[in-house]
N, C-alpha and C positions, 0 to 999 in steps of 0.2 A: 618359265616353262610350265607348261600345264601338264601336274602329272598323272591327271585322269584321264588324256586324251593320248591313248597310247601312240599315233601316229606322227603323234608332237613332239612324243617324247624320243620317238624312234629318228627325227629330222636333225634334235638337237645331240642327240647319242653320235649320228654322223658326222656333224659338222664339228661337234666338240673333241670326239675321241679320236675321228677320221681325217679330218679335216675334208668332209666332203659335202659339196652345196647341192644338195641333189633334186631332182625336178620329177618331182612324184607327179605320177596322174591318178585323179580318183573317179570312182564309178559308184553314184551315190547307191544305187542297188545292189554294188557288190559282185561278185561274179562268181557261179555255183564250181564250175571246172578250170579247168587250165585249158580245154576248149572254149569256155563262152570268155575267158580275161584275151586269151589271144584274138578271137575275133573280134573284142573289144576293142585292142590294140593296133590291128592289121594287120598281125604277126603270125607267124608260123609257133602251130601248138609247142612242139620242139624248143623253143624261145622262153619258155615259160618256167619259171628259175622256182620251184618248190619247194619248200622247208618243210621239210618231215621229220617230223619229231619220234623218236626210237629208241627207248632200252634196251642197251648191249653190254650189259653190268655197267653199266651208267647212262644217265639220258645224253644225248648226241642229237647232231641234228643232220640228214641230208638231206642238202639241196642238191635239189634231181631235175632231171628235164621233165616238160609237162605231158611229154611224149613215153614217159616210161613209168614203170612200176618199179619199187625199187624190192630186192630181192634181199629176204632179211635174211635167210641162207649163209651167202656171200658176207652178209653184212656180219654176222654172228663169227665166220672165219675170221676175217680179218681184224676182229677182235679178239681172238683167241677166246671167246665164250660159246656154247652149247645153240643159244638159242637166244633169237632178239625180236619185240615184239615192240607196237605202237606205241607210243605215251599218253595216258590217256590225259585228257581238257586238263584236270587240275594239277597235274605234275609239270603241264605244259606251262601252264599260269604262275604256279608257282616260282620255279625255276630260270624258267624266260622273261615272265613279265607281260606276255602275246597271250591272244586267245587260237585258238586251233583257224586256217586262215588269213591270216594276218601276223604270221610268224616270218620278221624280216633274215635275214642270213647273217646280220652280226648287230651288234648293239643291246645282247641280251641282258638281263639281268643278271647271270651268273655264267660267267664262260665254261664252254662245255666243248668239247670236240667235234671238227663237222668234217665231216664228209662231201664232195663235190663231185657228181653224174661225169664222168668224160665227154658226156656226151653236149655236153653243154659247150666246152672248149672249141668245139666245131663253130660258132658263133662270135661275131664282132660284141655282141650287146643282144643282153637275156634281159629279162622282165621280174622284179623281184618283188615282194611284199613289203610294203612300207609302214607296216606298224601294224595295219589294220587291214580286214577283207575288205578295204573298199578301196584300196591304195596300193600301188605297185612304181616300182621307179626302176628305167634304166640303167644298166652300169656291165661292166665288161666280166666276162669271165677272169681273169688276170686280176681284174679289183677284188671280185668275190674272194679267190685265192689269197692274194694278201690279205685282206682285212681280215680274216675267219682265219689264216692257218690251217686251210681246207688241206684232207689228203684229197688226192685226186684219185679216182679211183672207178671200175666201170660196175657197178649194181646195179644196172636193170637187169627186170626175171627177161 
């Protein structure tokens, strides 16, 4: 395994820890929103499975629909803390092992708590990040859930 080629590393995280053989697609340009990967896709923006990385007296990660904003509010409640803000690039890097982007929904460096958009469960198969902004791979809401030990829960503002 090549462990400078984060997308590599996030293939064999899956197949190893997951047991899952999964069929990334990549977009050598990369794609700036969760609108131009879904158009990329053929998908509906909604589809679009986001790891958003967040301090809420710990870093966490929600993955949200690409259709919503997630409301750090909510997110702060449900953590019994005051106030919950972005993580910025190198907490992300550090702790994940991803660059902001390219942050897949399980496979991280250090397990951390995630969170899962309701809004996504509406869906057979969301679009996720596969290591890298240039890579996303199908998989079902139900997979996400198990594999992450995602709460489920509804944080769009």
């Amino acid at each position: 395994m090549d462990e400078t080629d984060p997308h590599q590393r996030f293939l064999t995280r899956a197949r190893e820890q997951y047991g899952l053989d999964l069929d990334p697609q990549r977009f050598p340009d990369g794609t700036e929103t969760a609108g131009d990967a879904a158009g990329a896709l053929g998908c509906d923006e909604a589809q679009i499975a986001s790891s958003i990385v967040l301090v809420a007296d710990e870093l966490l990660v929600v993955i949200t629909s690409g259709a919503n904003t997630v409301d750090t509010r909510t997110l702060a409640t449900l953590r019994g803390v005051h106030t919950a803000r972005m993580a910025d690039p190198d907490e992300i890097q550090e702790t994940l092992g991803y660059e902001v982007g390219g942050v897949p929904p399980f496979g991280h460096d250090t397990t951390v708590p995630v969170y899962l958009d309701a809004d996504l469960t509406e869906f057979d198969t969301v679009w996720a990040a596969a290591g890298s902004p240039e890579t996303v791979f199908p998989v079902s809401p139900d997979q996400l859930v198990e594999n992450t030990d995602a709460t489920v829960a509804d944080l769009a503002e």
